[in-house]
C-alpha positions in Angstrom: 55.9 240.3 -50.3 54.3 237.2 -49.5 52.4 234.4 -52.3 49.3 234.8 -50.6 46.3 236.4 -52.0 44.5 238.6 -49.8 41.2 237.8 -47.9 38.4 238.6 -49.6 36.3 239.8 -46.1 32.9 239.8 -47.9 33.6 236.5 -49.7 34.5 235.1 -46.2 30.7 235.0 -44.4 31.8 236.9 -41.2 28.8 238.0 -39.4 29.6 242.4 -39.4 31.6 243.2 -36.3 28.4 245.1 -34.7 26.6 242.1 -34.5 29.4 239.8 -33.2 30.1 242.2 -30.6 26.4 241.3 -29.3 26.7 237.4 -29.4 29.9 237.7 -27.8 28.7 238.4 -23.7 30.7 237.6 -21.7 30.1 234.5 -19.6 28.9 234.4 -15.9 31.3 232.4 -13.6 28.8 229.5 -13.2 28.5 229.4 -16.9 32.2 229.4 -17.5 32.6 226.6 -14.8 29.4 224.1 -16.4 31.6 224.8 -19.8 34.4 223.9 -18.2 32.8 220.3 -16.8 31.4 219.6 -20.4 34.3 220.4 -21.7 36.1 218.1 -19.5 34.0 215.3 -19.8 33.9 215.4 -23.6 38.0 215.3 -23.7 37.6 212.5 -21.2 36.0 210.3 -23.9 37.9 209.2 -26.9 36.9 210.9 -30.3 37.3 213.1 -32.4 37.1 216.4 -30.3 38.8 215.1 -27.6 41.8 216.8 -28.6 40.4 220.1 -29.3 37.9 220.0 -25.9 41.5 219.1 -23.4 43.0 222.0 -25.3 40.3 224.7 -24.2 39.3 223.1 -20.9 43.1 224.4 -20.2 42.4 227.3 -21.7 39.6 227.8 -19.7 40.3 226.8 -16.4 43.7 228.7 -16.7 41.3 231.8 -17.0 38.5 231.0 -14.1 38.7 231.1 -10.6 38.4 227.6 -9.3 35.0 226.0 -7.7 34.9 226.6 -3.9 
């Protein structure tokens, strides 16, 4: 057995999974391409989510048809 202690799921804050399911729609190809450009253009500039933004603009475009 492992050292960890296990999670304590109402200690956590996680909104109940019938409500997540809601906010979680799926996105419309233009709104996953106008993500994608934001997401772009923020790892384009150099702070700190620059990182993080490059790594699911990847993620993202990997996913999406491109723009014709």
């Amino acid at each position: 057995m492992d050292d960890y202690d296990p999670l304590d799921l109402d200690a956590a804050n996680f909104a109940p999974g019938e409500l997540t399911a809601e906010r979680l729609a799926l996105l419309t190809l233009e709104e996953a391409h106008d993500l994608l450009r934001l997401l772009q253009a923020t790892a384009g500039e150099d702070g700190p989510l620059s990182p993080d933004a490059d790594r699911l603009a990847r993620e993202i475009a990997a996913r999406i048809p491109s723009e014709s």
